[in-house]
FIBAMI-86502 format. One record per residue (C-alpha): x, y, z negated; residue number from 1. Coordinates in steps of 0.25 Angstrom, whole numbers. Layout:
REM residues N
{atom {X; Y; Z}; NUM}
...
//
This chain:
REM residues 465
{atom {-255; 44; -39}; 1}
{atom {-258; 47; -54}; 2}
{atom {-250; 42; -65}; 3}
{atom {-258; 30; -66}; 4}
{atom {-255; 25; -54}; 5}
{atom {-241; 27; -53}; 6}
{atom {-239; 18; -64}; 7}
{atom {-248; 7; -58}; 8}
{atom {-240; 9; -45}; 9}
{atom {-227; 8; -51}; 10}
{atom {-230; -4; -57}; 11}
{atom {-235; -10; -45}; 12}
{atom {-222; -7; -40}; 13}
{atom {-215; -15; -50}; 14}
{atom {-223; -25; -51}; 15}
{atom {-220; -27; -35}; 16}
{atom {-206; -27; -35}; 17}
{atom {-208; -38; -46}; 18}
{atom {-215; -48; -38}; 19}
{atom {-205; -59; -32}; 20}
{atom {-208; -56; -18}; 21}
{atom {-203; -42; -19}; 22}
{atom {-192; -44; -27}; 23}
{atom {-183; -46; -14}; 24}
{atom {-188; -37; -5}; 25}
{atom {-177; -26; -6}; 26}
{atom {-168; -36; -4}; 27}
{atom {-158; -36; 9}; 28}
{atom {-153; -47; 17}; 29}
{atom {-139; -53; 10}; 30}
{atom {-130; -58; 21}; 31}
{atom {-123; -70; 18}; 32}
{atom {-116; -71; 31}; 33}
{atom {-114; -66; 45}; 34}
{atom {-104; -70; 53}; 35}
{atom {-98; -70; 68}; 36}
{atom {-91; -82; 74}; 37}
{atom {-82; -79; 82}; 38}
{atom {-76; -67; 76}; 39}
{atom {-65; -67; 87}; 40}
{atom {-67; -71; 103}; 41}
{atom {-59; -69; 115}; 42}
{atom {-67; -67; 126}; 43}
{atom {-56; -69; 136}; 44}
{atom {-61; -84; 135}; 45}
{atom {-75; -82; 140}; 46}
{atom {-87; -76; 132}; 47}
{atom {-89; -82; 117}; 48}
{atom {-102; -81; 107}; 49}
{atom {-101; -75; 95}; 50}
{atom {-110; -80; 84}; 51}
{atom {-116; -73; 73}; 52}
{atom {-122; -79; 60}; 53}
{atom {-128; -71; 49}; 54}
{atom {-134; -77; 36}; 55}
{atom {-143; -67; 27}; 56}
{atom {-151; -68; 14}; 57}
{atom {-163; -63; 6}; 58}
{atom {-172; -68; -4}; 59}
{atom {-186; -65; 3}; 60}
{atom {-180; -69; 16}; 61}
{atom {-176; -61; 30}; 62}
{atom {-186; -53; 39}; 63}
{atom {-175; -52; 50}; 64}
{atom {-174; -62; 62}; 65}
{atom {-164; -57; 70}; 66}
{atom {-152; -48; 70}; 67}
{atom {-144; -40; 83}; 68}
{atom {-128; -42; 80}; 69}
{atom {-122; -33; 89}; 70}
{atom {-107; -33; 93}; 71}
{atom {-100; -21; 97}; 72}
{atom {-85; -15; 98}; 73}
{atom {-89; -1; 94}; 74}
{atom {-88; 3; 110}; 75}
{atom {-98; -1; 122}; 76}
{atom {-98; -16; 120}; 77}
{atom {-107; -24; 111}; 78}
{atom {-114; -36; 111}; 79}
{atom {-126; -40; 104}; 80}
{atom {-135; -52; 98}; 81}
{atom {-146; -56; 88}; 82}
{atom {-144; -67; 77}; 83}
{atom {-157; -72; 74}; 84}
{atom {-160; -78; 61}; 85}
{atom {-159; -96; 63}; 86}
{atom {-172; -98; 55}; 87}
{atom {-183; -103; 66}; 88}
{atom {-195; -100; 63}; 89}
{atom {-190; -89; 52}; 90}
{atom {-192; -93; 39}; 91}
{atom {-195; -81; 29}; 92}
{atom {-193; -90; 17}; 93}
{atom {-178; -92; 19}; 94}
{atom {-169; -80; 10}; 95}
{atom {-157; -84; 20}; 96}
{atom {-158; -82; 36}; 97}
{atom {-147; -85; 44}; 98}
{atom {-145; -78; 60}; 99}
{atom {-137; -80; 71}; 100}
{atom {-134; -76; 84}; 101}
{atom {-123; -75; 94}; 102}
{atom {-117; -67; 105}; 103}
{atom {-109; -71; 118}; 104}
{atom {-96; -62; 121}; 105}
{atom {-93; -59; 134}; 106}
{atom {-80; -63; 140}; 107}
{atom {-80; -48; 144}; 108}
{atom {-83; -42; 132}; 109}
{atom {-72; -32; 128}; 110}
{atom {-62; -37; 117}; 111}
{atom {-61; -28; 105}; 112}
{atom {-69; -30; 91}; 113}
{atom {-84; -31; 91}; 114}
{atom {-90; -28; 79}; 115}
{atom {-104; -35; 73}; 116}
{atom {-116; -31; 67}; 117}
{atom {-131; -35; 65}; 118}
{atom {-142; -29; 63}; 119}
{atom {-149; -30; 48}; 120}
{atom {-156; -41; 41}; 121}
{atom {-169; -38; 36}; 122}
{atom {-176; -45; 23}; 123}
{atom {-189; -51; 22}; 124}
{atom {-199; -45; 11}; 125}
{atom {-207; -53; 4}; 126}
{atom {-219; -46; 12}; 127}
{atom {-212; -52; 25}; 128}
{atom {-207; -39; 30}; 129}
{atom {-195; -34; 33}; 130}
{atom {-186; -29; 21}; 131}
{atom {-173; -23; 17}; 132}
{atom {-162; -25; 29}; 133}
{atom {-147; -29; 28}; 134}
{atom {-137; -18; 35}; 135}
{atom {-131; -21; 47}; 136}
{atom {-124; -32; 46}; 137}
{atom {-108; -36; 52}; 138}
{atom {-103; -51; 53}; 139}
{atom {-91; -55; 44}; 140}
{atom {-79; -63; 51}; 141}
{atom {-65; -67; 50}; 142}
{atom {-57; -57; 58}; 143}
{atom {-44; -52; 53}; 144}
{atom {-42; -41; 63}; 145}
{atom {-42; -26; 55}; 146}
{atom {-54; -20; 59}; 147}
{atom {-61; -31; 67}; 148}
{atom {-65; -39; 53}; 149}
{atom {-80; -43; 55}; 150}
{atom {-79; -41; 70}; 151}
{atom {-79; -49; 83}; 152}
{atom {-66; -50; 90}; 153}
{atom {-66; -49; 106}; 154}
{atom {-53; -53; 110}; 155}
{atom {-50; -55; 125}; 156}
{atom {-38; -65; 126}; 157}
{atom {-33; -63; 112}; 158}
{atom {-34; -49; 113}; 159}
{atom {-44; -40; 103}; 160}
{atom {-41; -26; 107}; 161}
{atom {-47; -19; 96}; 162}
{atom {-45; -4; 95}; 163}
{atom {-42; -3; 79}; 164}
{atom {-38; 9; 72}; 165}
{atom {-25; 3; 69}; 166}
{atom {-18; 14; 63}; 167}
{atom {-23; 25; 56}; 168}
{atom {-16; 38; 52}; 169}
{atom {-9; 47; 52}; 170}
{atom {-9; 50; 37}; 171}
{atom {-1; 63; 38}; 172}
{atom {-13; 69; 48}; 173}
{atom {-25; 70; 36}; 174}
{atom {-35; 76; 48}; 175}
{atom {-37; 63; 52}; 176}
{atom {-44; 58; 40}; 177}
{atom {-37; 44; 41}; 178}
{atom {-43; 34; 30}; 179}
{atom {-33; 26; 27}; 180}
{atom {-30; 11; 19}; 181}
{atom {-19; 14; 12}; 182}
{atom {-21; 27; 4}; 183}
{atom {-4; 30; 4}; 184}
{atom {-8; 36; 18}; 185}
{atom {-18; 44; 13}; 186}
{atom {-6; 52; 4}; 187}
{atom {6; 51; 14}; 188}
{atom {14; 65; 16}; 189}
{atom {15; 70; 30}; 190}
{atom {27; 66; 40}; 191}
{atom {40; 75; 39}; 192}
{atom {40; 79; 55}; 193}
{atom {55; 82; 55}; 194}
{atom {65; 78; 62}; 195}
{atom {74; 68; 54}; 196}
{atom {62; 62; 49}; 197}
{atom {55; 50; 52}; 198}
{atom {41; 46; 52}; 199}
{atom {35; 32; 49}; 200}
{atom {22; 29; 54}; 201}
{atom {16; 18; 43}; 202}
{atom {17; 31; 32}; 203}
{atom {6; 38; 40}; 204}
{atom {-2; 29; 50}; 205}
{atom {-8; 17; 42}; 206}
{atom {-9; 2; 50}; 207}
{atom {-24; -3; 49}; 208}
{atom {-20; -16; 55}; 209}
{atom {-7; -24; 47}; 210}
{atom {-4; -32; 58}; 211}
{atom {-1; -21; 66}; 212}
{atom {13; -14; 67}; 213}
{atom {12; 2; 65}; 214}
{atom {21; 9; 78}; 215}
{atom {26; 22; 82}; 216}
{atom {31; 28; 93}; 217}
{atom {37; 41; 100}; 218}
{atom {31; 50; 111}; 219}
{atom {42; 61; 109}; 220}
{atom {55; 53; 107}; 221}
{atom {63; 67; 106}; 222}
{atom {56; 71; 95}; 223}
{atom {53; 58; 88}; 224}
{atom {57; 43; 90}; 225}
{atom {51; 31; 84}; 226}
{atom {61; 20; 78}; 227}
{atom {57; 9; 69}; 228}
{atom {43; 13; 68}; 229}
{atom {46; 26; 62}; 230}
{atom {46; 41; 71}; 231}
{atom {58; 49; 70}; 232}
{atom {59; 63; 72}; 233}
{atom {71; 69; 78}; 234}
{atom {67; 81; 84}; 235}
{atom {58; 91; 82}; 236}
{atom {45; 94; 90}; 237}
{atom {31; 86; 95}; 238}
{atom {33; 70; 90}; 239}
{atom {22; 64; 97}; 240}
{atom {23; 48; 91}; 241}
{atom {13; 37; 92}; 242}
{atom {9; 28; 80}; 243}
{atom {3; 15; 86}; 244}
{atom {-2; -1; 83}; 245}
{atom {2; -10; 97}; 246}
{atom {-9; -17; 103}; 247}
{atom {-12; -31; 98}; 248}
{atom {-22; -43; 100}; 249}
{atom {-30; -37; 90}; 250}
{atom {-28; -23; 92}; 251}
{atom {-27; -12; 102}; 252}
{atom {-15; -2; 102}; 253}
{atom {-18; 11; 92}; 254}
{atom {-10; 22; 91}; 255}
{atom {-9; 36; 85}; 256}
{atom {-1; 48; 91}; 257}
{atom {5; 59; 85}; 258}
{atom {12; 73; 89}; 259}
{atom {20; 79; 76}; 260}
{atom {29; 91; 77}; 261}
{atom {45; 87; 72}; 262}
{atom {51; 99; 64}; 263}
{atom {65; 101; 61}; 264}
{atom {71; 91; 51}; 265}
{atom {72; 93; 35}; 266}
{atom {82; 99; 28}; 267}
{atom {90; 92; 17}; 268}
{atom {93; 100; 6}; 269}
{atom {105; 102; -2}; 270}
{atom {108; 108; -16}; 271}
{atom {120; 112; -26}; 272}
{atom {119; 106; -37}; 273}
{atom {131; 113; -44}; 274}
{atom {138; 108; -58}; 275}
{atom {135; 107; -73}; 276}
{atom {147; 106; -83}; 277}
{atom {147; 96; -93}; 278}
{atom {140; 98; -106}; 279}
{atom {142; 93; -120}; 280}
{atom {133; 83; -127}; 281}
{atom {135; 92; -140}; 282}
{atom {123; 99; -137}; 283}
{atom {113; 88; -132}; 284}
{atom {102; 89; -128}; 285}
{atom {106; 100; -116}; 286}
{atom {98; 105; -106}; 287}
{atom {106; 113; -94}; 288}
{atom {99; 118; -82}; 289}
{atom {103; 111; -70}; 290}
{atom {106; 118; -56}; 291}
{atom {95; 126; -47}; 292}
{atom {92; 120; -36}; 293}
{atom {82; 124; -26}; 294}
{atom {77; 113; -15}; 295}
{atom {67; 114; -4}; 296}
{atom {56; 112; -14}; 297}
{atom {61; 120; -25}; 298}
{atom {69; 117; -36}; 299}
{atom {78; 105; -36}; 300}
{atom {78; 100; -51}; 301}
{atom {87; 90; -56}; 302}
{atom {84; 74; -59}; 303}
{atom {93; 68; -68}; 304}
{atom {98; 53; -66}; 305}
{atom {105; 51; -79}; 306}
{atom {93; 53; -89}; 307}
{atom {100; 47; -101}; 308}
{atom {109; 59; -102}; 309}
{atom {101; 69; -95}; 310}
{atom {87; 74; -88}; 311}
{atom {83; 85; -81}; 312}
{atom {68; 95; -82}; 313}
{atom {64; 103; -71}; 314}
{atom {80; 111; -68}; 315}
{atom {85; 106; -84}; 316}
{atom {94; 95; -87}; 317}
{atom {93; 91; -99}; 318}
{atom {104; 83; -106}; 319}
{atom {103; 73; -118}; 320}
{atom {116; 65; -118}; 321}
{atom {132; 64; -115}; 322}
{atom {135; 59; -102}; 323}
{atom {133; 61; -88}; 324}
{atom {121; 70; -84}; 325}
{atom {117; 68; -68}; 326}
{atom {104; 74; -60}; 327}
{atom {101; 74; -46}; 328}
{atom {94; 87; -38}; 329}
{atom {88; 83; -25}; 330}
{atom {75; 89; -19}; 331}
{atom {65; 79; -10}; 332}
{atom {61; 80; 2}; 333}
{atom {49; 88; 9}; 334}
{atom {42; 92; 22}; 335}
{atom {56; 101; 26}; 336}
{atom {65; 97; 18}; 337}
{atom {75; 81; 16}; 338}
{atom {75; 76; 0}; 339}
{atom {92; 82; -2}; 340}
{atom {102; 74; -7}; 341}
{atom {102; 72; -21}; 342}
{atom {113; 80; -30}; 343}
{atom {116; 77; -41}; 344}
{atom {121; 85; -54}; 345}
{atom {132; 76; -65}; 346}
{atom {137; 84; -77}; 347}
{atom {143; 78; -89}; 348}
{atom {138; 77; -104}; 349}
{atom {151; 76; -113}; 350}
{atom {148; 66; -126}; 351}
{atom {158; 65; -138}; 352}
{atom {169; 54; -137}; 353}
{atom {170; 44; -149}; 354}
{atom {180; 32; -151}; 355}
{atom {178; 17; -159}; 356}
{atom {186; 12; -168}; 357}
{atom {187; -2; -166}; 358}
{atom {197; -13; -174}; 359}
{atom {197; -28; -173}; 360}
{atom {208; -39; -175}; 361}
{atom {215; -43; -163}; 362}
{atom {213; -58; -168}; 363}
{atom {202; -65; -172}; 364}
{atom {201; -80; -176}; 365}
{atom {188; -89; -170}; 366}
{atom {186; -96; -182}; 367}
{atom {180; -82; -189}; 368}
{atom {169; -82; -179}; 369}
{atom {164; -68; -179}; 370}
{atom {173; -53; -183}; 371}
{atom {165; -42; -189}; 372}
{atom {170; -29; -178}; 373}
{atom {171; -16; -182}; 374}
{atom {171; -2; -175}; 375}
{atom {165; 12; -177}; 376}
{atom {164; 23; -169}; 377}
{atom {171; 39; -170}; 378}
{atom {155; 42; -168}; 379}
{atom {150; 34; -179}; 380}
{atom {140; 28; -170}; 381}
{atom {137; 13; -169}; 382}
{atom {147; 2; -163}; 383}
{atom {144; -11; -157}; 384}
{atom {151; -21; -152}; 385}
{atom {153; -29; -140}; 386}
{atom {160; -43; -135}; 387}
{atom {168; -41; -121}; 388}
{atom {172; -54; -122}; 389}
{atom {157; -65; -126}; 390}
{atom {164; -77; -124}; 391}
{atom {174; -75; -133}; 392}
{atom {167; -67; -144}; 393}
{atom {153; -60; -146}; 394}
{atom {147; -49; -155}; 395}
{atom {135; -48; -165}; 396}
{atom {134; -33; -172}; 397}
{atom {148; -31; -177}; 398}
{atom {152; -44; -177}; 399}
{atom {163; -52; -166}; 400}
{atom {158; -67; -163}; 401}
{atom {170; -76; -160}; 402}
{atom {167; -86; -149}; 403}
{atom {180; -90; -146}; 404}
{atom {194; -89; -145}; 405}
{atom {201; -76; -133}; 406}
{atom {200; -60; -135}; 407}
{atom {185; -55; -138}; 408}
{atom {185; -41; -134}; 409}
{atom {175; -33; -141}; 410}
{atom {170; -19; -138}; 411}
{atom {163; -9; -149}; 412}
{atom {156; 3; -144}; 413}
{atom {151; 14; -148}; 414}
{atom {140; 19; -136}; 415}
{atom {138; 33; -140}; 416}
{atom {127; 43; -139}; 417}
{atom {123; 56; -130}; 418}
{atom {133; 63; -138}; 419}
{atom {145; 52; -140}; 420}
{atom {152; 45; -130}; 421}
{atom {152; 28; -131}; 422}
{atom {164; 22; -136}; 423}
{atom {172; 8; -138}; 424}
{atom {183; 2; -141}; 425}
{atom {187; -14; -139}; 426}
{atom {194; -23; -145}; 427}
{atom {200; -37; -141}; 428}
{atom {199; -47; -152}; 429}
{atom {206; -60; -151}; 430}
{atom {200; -73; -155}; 431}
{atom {209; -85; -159}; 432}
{atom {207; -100; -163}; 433}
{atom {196; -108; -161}; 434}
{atom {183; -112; -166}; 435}
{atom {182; -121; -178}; 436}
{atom {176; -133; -170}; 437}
{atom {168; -141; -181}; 438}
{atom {167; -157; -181}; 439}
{atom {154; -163; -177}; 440}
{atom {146; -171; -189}; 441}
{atom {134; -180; -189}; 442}
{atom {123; -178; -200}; 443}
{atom {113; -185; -202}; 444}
{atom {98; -183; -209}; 445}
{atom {86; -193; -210}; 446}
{atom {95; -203; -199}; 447}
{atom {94; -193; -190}; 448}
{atom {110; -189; -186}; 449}
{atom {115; -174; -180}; 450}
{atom {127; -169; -176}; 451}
{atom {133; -157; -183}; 452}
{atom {146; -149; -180}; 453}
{atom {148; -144; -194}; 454}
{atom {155; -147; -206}; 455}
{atom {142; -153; -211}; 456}
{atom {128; -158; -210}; 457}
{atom {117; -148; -212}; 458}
{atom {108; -149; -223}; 459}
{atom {101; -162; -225}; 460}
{atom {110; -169; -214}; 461}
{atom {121; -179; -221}; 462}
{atom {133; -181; -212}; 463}
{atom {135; -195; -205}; 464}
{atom {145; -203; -211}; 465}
//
C-alpha cells in the first residue's frame, strides 16, 4: 500500500465511523434491570416458580433473542432456564428489549443458596449483525443475608443451611493469608501462651456475619478452660480450643480448631528504687541523675508526674522549682515478662520562707462604703487581696467594699515563686451601723413622672411638689 493510499484509506475510515448508522455499533447493551422474584422460597410447601425479568438497552437495538439463566449452589445441583425476549415477532427498531423466563423448583431440591447468572446480551449493528456483548449478567434482589445478597434462597421449613465462612482468622497465624474487613486485624500482636494469661477470641478471629455470636470452647480443660467467652490458661502444655458460630436458620455451624503450646507464666519484675536527699532551690535549674535501674527490656528510666516542679530525660531529672519533685520507674510488659508495679521516687526542693505584714482597723463604719488595705511582703513581691466573707464585704484591687453590717475577714497573700515560699496573713475587720437609706422622690420632665431615691432629681427632671 503506498502512501497515497494510505491516506485515502485512512480517511475512509473516518469518514465511516462519522456516518450515523456506525456511530453506535461499539456500543454494549445497558441493563436497566434484571430481577428474580421470589428471592426467598421454602420448598417444604411444595415446589415453587421462580421468575426472571431482565430489561436491556441500546441505541441501534438487540441481536439477542434469548438468554440461559442457570441456577447453581456451587456443588452438584443446578437448575437452568431461557428468558426469551417479550417482543413477537422481534422488532429490531426498538433500543429497549425486555426478556423473561421462569424456573419451577422442586420440592426436593436441596436447601442452601443458589446463585444466578445469564448468559450475555449481544447488540445489533446497524448492518443487522451481531455486535459488542454485555458480560455475564447476575440478578439483583432484596436479600439481607451476609453472603447470599443477589441470590435465591432455598429454605426447607424455615431452614437455609448455607455453609458461610462465618469466621475468619486467626490473625496471629499470618501463613494463612486471611484478608480481613477490619484492618486492626491485619496489626494485632501474637497471643501470650502463658499460663495466667487469658486469650479473647474477638482480638484474633473476625465475625463476618453481625447477627451471630463469636464462641469458644476447650478440648483440653487441664490445660485451658473457656469462661465468659474468653480461654484461660492454667497450666502448661498442648491447649487444643475450638472457635465456633452455632447453627442458625440461616446459617450452618463453622468452626476453627486450634492446638497451641502453654509455657510457664510471666515473671513480674521488681526494682529498688533507693533515695535522693533534698536539694536547695538556690541553685535552680539542677539537674541530678536518677537511680540505675535495669528491667527485662533494658533500662528502666524515670517519668515524672509533677512537671511543674520537675522533668525527667533519658536517666536525668531535671529540676526548675521549689517544691515536691516525684517520678515513677515502671517497665511494661512483654512476651516473658508482666508490666511491674510502678515505684515511685519523692524528694523535696527547699524554697526560702517570707512573712506579710498586714494592719487594718478592727472597726470600720458602713457608712464609709469602701477601705483602702494595705500589706507588703518580706519578699517584695506583689500582694493581693481577698474577701473570706462576700456577703459582708468585697474587694476591687486594694480596695475593701462594705456590703453590710458583721466581721469581713480578708486575706492578703503573697504566692510566691520557684524560689520563695507563698505567704498570708488575715485580718478580721468589723463592720458597724447601717446603710444611709435615702427617701424616695418623684421627678418629673415633659409630664412624664419617675421615681428617684436620692436627694434630688437628675438633670432636667423637676421634683414633684
Amino acid at each position: 500500500m503506498n502512501k497515497k493510499t494510505k491516506i485515502f484509506f485512512a480517511l475512509g475510515l473516518v469518514f465511516a465511523c462519522m456516518q450515523p448508522g456506525n456511530a453506535f455499533a461499539a456500543e454494549k447493551p445497558v441493563v436497566v434491570a434484571f430481577t428474580m422474584t421470589p428471592d426467598s422460597i421454602d420448598v417444604a410447601a411444595g415446589s415453587a416458580v421462580v421468575s426472571f425479568d431482565l430489561t436491556v438497552s441500546n441505541p441501534t437495538g438487540i441481536y439477542t433473542s434469548q438468554s440461559l439463566v442457570t441456577l447453581t449452589d456451587g456443588a452438584n445441583h443446578t437448575l437452568s432456564t431461557m428468558m426469551v425476549r417479550a417482543d413477537s415477532p422481534v422488532n429490531n427498531a426498538l433500543s429497549t428489549v425486555k426478556f423473561h423466563g421462569s424456573v419451577t423448583v422442586p420440592q426436593d431440591l436441596p436447601n442452601g443458596v443458589y446463585t444466578a447468572s445469564a448468559t450475555p446480551i449481544s447488540s445489533l449493528t446497524a448492518g443487522g449483525s451481531s455486535g459488542y456483548a454485555t458480560d455475564t449478567l447476575y440478578p439483583t434482589s432484596t436479600s439481607k443475608v451476609v453472603g447470599a445478597e443477589d441470590s435465591l434462597q432455598v429454605r426447607k421449613s424455615g431452614d437455609l443451611n448455607y455453609a458461610y465462612t462465618t469466621i475468619v482468622g486467626p490473625a496471629y497465624d499470618k501463613t494463612l493469608g486471611n484478608s480481613f474487613i477490619n484492618p486492626k486485624f491485619n496489626y494485632v500482636a501474637a497471643p501470650i501462651w502463658k499460663v495466667g494469661e487469658s486469650f479473647n477470641p474477638a482480638d484474633y478471629f473476625e465475625l463476618q456475619v453481625p447477627t451471630l455470636a463469636l464462641r469458644i470452647k476447650t478440648n483440653t480443660p487441664s490445660i485451658c478452660i473457656s469462661q465468659d467467652g474468653k480461654l484461660n490458661l492454667i497450666a502448661t502444655g498442648a491447649c487444643s480450643f475450638t472457635v465456633y458460630t452455632d447453627k442458625t436458620l440461616d446459617y450452618q455451624s463453622y468452626k476453627v480448631e486450634q492446638t497451641v503450646t502453654i509455657t510457664a507464666a510471666r515473671i513480674k519484675p521488681t526494682y529498688v528504687v533507693g533515695t535522693i536527699p533534698t536539694q536547695s532551690s538556690a541553685a535552680l535549674p539542677l539537674q541530678i541523675t536518677g537511680p540505675t535501674i535495669y528491667g527485662p527490656l533494658g533500662l528502666v528510666l524515670p517519668v515524672s508526674i509533677t512537671s511543674s516542679v520537675c522533668y525527667t530525660a533519658g536517666v536525668y531529672i531535671n529540676v526548675i522549682s521549689g517544691g515536691t519533685c516525684t517520678v515513677n520507674y515502671s517497665s511494661p510488659a512483654d512476651s516473658s515478662y508482666q508490666a511491674s508495679d510502678v515505684y515511685p521516687l519523692t524528694f523535696q526542693i527547699s524554697r526560702n520562707s517570707q512573712n506579710v505584714s498586714f494592719t487594718a482597723p478592727s472597726t470600720v463604719n458602713l457608712a464609709s462604703k469602701n477601705l483602702l488595705l494595705v500589706a507588703t511582703a518580706s519578699s517584695g513581691g506583689p500582694v493581693v487581696f481577698q474577701s473570706e466573707s462576700p456577703s459582708i464585704c468585697s474587694v476591687t484591687g486594694n480596695s475593701l467594699n462594705l456590703l453590710k453590717a458583721g466581721a469581713c475577714q480578708v486575706q492578703a497573700l503573697q504566692s510566691g515563686t520557684t524560689t520563695i515560699v507563698p505567704a498570708s496573713a488575715n485580718q478580721t475587720i468589723t463592720v458597724v451601723g447601717s446603710a444611709i437609706s435615702l427617701k424616695k422622690i418623684v421627678c418629673v420632665k415633659n409630664g412624664k413622672t419617675k421615681l428617684v431615691q436620692a436627694g434630688k432629681c437628675p438633670v432636667g427632671f423637676k421634683l414633684k411638689r
